[in-house]
N, C-alpha and C positions, 0 to 999 in steps of 0.2 A: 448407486452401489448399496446394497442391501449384506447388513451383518448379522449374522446367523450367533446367539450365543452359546459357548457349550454348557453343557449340565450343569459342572462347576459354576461358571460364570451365571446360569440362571440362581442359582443356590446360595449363590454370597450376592446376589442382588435384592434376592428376599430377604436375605435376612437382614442387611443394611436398611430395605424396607418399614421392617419389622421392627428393626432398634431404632430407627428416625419416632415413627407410632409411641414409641416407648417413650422415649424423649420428648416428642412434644405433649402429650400427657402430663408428663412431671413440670413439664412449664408451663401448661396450663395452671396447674394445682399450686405448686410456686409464686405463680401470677394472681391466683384467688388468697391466699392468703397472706399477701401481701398489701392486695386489696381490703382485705381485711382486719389488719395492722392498721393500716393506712386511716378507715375509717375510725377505730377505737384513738385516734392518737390525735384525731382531728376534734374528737368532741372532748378529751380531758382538755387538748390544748381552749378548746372555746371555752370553758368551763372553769381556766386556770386552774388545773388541777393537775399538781407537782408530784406524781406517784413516788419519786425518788426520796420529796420529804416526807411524803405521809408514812411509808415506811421505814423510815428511820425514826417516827417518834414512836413512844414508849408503849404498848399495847399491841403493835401491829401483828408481830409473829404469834403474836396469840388470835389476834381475828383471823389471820390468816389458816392456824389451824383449826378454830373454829366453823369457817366456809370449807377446809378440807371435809372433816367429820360431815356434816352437813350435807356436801354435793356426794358423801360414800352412800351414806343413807338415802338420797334424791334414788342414785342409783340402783339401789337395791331396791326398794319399792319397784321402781319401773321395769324392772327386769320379771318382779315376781307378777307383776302385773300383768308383761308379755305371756309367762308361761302359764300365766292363767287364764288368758282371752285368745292365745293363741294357740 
């Protein structure tokens, strides 16, 4: 016994399709940085290194916005770099 879809039915198939594709994407990408977490938290822990108190002693939100300024400029170089090689 052979079922024959109608238009409808083929059109909310696609696009169930279409959102499944969507979905596993974002779990892919979810999955990779999670992976990614995973690995940064494996080497502070081998490392013994307590993020939670290094930030809390006296200096940090100043290195902190120190590495901000710093990774602004990284970027702006690199950017002028593209429009200039590219």
């Amino acid at each position: 016994m052979t079922t024959e879809l109608t238009v409808d039915e083929r059109a909310e198939l696609e696009a169930l399709r279409t959102r499944v594709g969507q979905l596993e994407r974002q779990i892919a990408a979810a999955n990779a940085a999670v992976a990614a977490a995973q690995e940064r938290v494996y080497w502070l822990d081998r490392w013994h290194i307590d993020l939670n108190a290094l930030m809390r002693r006296r200096g940090a939100a100043e290195l902190r916005e120190v590495i901000r300024v710093v990774r602004g400029a990284i970027r702006v170089v690199r950017r002028a770099k593209r429009k200039l090689l590219g």
